[in-house]
C-alpha positions in Angstrom: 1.8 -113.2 -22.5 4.8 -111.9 -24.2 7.6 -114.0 -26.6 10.4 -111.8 -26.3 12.1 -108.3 -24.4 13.5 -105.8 -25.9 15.5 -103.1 -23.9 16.9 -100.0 -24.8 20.5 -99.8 -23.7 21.4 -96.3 -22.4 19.3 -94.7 -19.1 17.0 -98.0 -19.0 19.5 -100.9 -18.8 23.0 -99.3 -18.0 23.9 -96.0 -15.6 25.7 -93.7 -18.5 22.6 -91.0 -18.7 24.0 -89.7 -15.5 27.7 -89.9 -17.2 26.9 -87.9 -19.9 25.4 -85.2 -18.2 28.1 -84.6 -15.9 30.6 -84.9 -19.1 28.3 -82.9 -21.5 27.6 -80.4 -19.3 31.7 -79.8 -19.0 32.7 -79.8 -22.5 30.0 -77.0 -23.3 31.2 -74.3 -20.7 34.7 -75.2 -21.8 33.5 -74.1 -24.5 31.8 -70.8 -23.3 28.3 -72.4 -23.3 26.5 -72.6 -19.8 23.6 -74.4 -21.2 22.0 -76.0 -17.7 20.3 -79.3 -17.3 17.5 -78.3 -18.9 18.8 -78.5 -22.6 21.0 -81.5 -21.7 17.6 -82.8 -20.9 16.2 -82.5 -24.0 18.8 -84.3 -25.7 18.3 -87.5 -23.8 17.1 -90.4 -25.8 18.1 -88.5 -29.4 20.7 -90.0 -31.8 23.7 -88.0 -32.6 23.0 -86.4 -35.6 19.4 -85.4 -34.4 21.0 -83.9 -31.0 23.9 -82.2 -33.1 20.8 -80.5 -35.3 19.6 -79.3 -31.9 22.6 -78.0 -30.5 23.4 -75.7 -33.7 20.0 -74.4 -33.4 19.9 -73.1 -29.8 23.6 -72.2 -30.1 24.6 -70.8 -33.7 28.0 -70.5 -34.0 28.8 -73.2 -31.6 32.5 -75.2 -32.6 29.8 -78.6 -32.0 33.0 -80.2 -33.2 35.5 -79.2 -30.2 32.4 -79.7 -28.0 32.0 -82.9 -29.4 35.5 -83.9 -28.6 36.0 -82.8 -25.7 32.3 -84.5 -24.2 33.6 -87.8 -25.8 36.8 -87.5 -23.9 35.1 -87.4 -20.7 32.2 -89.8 -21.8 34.8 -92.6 -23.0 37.2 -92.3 -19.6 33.6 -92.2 -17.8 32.3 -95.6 -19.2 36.2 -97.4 -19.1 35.9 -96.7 -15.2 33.3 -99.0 -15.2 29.0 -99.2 -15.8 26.8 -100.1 -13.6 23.3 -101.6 -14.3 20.0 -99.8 -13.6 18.2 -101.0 -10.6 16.6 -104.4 -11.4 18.5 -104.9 -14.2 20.6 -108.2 -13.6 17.3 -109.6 -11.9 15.3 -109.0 -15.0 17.5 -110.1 -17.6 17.7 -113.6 -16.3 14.4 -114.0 -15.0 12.0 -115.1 -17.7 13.9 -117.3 -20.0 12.3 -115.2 -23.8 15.0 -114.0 -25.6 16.2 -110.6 -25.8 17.2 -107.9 -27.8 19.0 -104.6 -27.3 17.1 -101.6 -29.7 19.9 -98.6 -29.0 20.2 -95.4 -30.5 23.9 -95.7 -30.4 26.1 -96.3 -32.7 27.3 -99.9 -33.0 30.9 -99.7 -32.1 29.8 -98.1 -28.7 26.9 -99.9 -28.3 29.2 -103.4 -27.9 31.7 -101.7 -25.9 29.1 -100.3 -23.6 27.3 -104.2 -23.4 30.7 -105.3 -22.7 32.2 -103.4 -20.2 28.6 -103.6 -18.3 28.7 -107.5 -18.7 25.6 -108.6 -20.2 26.7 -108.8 -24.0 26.1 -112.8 -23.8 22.2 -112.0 -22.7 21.1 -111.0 -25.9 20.3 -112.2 -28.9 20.1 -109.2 -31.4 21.8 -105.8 -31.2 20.1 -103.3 -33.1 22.0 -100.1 -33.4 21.5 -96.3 -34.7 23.6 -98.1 -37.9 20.9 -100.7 -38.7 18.5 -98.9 -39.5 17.6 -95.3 -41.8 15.0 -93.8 -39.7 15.9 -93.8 -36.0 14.1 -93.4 -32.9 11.2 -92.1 -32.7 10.1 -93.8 -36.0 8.8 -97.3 -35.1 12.1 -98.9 -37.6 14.6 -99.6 -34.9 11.3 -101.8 -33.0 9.9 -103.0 -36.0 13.6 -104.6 -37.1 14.2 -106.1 -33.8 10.7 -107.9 -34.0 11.4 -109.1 -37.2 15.0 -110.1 -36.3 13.2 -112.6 -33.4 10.6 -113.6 -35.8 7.9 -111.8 -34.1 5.0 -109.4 -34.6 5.7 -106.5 -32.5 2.4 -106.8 -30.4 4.2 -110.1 -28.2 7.5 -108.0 -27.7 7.8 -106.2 -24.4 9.5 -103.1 -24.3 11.8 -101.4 -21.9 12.4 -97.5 -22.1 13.6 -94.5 -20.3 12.9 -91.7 -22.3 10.2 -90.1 -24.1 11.8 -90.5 -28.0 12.0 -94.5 -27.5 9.0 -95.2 -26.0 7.6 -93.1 -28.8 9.5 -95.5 -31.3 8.3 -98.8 -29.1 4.6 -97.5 -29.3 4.5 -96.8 -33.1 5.8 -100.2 -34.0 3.2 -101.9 -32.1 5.1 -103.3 -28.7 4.1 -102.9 -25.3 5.8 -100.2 -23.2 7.5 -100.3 -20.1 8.5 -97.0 -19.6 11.0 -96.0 -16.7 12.5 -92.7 -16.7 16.2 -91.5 -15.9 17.0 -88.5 -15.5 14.4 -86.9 -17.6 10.6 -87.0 -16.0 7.8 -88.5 -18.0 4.2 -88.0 -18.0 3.9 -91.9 -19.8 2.0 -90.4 -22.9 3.5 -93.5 -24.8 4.1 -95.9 -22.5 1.8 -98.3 -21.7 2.9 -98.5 -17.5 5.1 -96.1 -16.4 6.9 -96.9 -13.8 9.8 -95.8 -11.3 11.9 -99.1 -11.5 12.4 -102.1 -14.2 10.9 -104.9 -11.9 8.2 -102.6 -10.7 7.6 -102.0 -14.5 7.7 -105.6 -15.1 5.4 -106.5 -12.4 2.8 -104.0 -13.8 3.3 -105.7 -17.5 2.1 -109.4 -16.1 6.0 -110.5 -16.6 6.6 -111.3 -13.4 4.2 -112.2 -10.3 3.2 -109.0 -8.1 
């Protein structure tokens, strides 16, 4: 049914979502911002410079660059303390034998260090990062590259996503959409099975027996 996966990394694969809210949410109101979870919320799934664009709209004035320091303080001593995988995820990675890809809006420095400290850097095959590619998620590149990377059209790659921005990007460049959401509800609009776990997802796919 399908000839390869591709996961995103952060909130689908790996538990930092929950590690950069906590962190985020810090460095603002050190900062003298007490922006709520609400517009942490609505940074999930964005790339840096996109989310930076955000921030300096809601907050004119803001010193992003203090705030941006001190949140990757507390991010980076968050991750070295150790990641743990998403529910499912172990399972699912060595399950089906198609090889995999990582599609990440993350830089590619952290990207590795995040696949490495969580212990599944040998399961895939590609990395593609926020640096590979000119137009990030929610444009279909950072799918349509992995694809061709396998040697694939994107309608036999699989997709795994938490948020709304990269299931947007999976669904543009042709894949199917597992969509399992982190901290941040979803309504599925481009996912084609939403679902509340990665092996429940899979299930609903056809990639593994009900």
């Amino acid at each position: 049914m399908y000839d390869a996966l591709l996961f995103d990394l952060d909130g689908t694969l790996i538990d930092t979502e929950s590690i950069a809210l906590a962190t985020g949410l810090a460095a603002f109101l050190a900062h003298g911002h007490d922006v709520g979870e609400a517009f942490m919320h609505g940074l999930v799934g964005k790339d840096e410079p996109t989310s930076a664009s955000l921030i300096r709209t809601a907050l004119p004035g803001i010193d992003l660059d203090a705030v941006h320091l001190h949140w990757r303080a507390g991010f980076n001593a968050g991750v070295d303390a150790g990641l743990a995988l998403k529910p499912g995820a172990a399972e699912l990675l060595a399950a089906t034998g198609l090889p995999l890809a990582i599609v990440t809006s993350t830089g590619r420095h952290g990207a590795h260090r995040k696949l490495g400290i969580a212990g599944i850097a040998d399961a895939f095959a590609h990395v593609v990062t926020l640096d590979d590619v000119t137009a990030p998620k929610p444009a279909p590149d950072p799918y349509l590259l992995a694809a061709s990377l396998l040697g694939l059209p994107p309608s036999r790659c699989l997709v795994f996503e938490d948020s709304e921005t990269g299931a947007e990007s999976a669904h543009r460049a042709g894949c199917i959409v597992v969509q399992v959401p982190d901290v941040v509800p979803s309504q599925g609009r481009w996912a084609h099975h939403l679902a509340p776990d990665l092996l429940t997802g899979a299930r609903m796919a056809g990639l593994l027996k009900a």
